[in-house]
N, C-alpha and C positions, 0 to 999 in steps of 0.2 A: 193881735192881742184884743179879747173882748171882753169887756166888765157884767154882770149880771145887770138885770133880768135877764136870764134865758130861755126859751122854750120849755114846755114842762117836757117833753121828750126829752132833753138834751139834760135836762136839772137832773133826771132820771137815771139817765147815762153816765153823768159826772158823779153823782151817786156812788153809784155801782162801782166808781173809779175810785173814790175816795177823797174827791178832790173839794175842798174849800166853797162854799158858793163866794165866799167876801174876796176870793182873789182873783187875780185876772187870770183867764182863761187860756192859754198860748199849746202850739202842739208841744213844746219843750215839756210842758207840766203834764201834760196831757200822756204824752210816750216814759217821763219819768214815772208818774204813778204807776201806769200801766204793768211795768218792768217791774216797778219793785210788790207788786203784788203775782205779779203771772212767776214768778222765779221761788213764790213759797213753796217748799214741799206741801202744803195743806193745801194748793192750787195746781199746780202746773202736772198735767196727767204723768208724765216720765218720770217724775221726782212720788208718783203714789197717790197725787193727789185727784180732785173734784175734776172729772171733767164738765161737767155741764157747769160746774164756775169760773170752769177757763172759757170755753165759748161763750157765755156773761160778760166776761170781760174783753175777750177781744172784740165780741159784736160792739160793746158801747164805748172801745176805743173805736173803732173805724165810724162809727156813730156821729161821735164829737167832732173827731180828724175831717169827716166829707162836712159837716156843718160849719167847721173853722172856714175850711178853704171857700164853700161855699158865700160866708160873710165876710171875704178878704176883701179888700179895695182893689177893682178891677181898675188898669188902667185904660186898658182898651181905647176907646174915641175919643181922648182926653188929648192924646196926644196926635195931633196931624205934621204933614212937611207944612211947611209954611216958605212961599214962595212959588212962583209957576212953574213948573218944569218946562218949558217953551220959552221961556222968557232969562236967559242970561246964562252964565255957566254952573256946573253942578255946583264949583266953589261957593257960591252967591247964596246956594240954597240952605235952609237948618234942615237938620234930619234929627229926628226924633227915634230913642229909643225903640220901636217896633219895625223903624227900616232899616235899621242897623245888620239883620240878618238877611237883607236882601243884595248885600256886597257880595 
């Protein structure tokens, strides 16, 4: 979830989407507008409508979408094991969310 100011690209994008600058930002809002704009017959090519204002809209959904995830909070090196592994049994040790897939 990100609150304005944003990029003038992305201001542009959200634009184009119809979306609020005063609200926060989320893909939920982001894929809602999207839909309810790409589903008009005056838009959506198979319903008759604009194609180059469907591709307008999908280029500044996917726009927004890669800029969202790109400002997500990585957790990445936040999280380490903590403990030796050489030093006592695995039970001894914490295991952190990212070695969890290493089971």
């Amino acid at each position: 979830m990100i609150k304005p100011p944003l990029p003038l690209e992305i201001q542009e994008a959200v634009d184009i989407l119809g979306i609020s600058h005063s609200q926060e930002l989320t893909q939920q809002i982001v894929h809602s507008s999207w839909r309810r704009h790409i589903c008009s017959p005056e838009v959506h090519p198979d319903l008759g409508g604009n194609t180059e204002r469907a591709i307008l809209l999908n280029t500044a959904k996917d726009l927004v979408l890669k800029w969202l995830h790109s400002n997500e909070p990585k957790l990445g090196k936040l999280f380490t094991r903590s403990g030796n592994s050489s030093s006592g049994s695995a039970f001894n040790q914490k295991w952190t969310a990212a070695d969890t897939h290493k089971v």
